[in-house]
C-alpha positions, 0 to 999 in steps of 0.5 A: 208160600213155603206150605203150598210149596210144601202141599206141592212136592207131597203131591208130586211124589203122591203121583210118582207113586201113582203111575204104578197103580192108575196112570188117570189118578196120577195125572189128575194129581200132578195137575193138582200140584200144578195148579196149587203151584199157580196161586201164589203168581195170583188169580190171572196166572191161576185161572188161565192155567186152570181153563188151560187144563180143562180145554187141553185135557178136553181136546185129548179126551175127545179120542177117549169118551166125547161127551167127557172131552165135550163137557171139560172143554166147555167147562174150560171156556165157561172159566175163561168167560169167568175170567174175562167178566171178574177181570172187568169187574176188578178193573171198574172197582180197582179203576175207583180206588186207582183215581184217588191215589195221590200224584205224588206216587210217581215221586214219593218212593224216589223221596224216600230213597233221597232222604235215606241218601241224605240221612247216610251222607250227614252221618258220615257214611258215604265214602266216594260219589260212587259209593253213593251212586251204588247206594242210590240205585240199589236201594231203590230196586229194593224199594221197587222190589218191596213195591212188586214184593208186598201185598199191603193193598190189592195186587192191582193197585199195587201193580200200578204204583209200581209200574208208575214209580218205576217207569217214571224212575227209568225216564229220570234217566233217560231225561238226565242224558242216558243211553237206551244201552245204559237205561236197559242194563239198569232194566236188566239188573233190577229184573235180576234182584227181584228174584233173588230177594223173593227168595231171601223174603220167604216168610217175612224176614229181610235179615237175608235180603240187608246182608245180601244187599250189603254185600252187593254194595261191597262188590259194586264199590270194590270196598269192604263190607260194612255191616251197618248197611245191612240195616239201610233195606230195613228202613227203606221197607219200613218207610215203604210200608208206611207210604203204602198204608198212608195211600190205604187211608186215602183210598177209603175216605 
């Protein structure tokens, strides 16, 4: 991510650097930077920006040369016919791979937040019913995080065990006697951490993301920092990982 982000800025100045000498290069190459912006979103952001472009810049070239605007807006719909049909077919393959996924997935993660919990308090570390409340609930927006974070197995079966553990993690809530107010403030503060922790995870090291929850756990609980639950996002990434390869060997038998 951090190369194509790099690719992209050259080729932003490149157009810059353009626009002095030919305006039509110099729109060809911010599109370019554009587009390589999409590929890390995945495939479905990547072709519908593509198809985008070519019938937008076909609609407009129609006033310039028509055959040229006629051409790239049918290219555009050839790709989002492409788009449609691989959508399909990824739904069919991936559809297999989802049925054999155990129906332990909506409980599995929370298990593993629950053991680390309980691991903390035999060792002595939770200090207040609160502090293990805040504890709770941030580890598992990082398991979730991980969940949405991680390309272990296919994005599509990876979007559904974390769309599955974390809508059946917000109706626990709502069946423990939570508000629709409180429930969605949960909602709004987990879509919060997710981009602070793509930031800090930026070539694979989450040193970043346990200080950062460390510190999150401090300010929540009005406590000092401590620096050994820098270490609790470690292990909770690496039981996740875990869980996700041991969901791998099932998916291939």
């Amino acid at each position: 991510m951090k190369t194509l982000a790099i690719i992209k800025y050259i080729l932003e100045v490149v157009a810059v650097g353009l626009l002095f000498v030919d305006w039509k290069m110099a729109i060809g190459v911010f599109i370019l930077a554009s587009i390589i912006h999409t590929i890390p979103l995945g495939p479905n952001v990547l072709l519908n920006t593509i198809a985008g472009y070519f019938i937008t810049g076909g609609i407009i070239y129609i006033f310039i040369d028509w055959k040229i605007g006629i051409t790239l807006i049918v290219v555009g719909f050839l790709v989002t016919k492409f788009h449609v049909w691989g959508n399909k077919k990824n739904f069919e393959y991936y559809g297999k791979m989802i049925e054999k996924l155990p129906p332990s997935v909506s409980e599995d993660f929370q298990e593993i937040v629950s053991n680390e919990i309980n691991r903390l308090e035999k060792e002595g570390r939770i200090k207040s019913p609160y502090h293990k409340f805040v504890l709770q609930t941030e580890s598992m927006a990082l398991v979730l995080w991980f969940l949405r974070w991680s390309d272990v197995l296919p994005i599509a079966v990876q979007e559904e065990i974390f769309n599955t553990a974390y809508y059946q993690y917000l109706a626990q809530f709502k069946s423990a006697g939570l508000g629709e107010g409180e429930i969605k403030e949960l909602y709004t503060e987990f879509e919060e951490i997710y981009p602070i922790y793509d930031k800090l995870a930026v070539g694979g090291d989450f040193t970043k993301i346990g200080t950062s929850f460390a510190q999150s756990i401090s300010e929540a609980t009005k406590t000092d920092l401590d620096v050994t639950e820098i270490t609790i996002p470690l292990d909770l990434i690496e039981q996740t990982k875990a869980k996700l390869n041991e969901y791998h060997k099932i998916m291939k038998e």
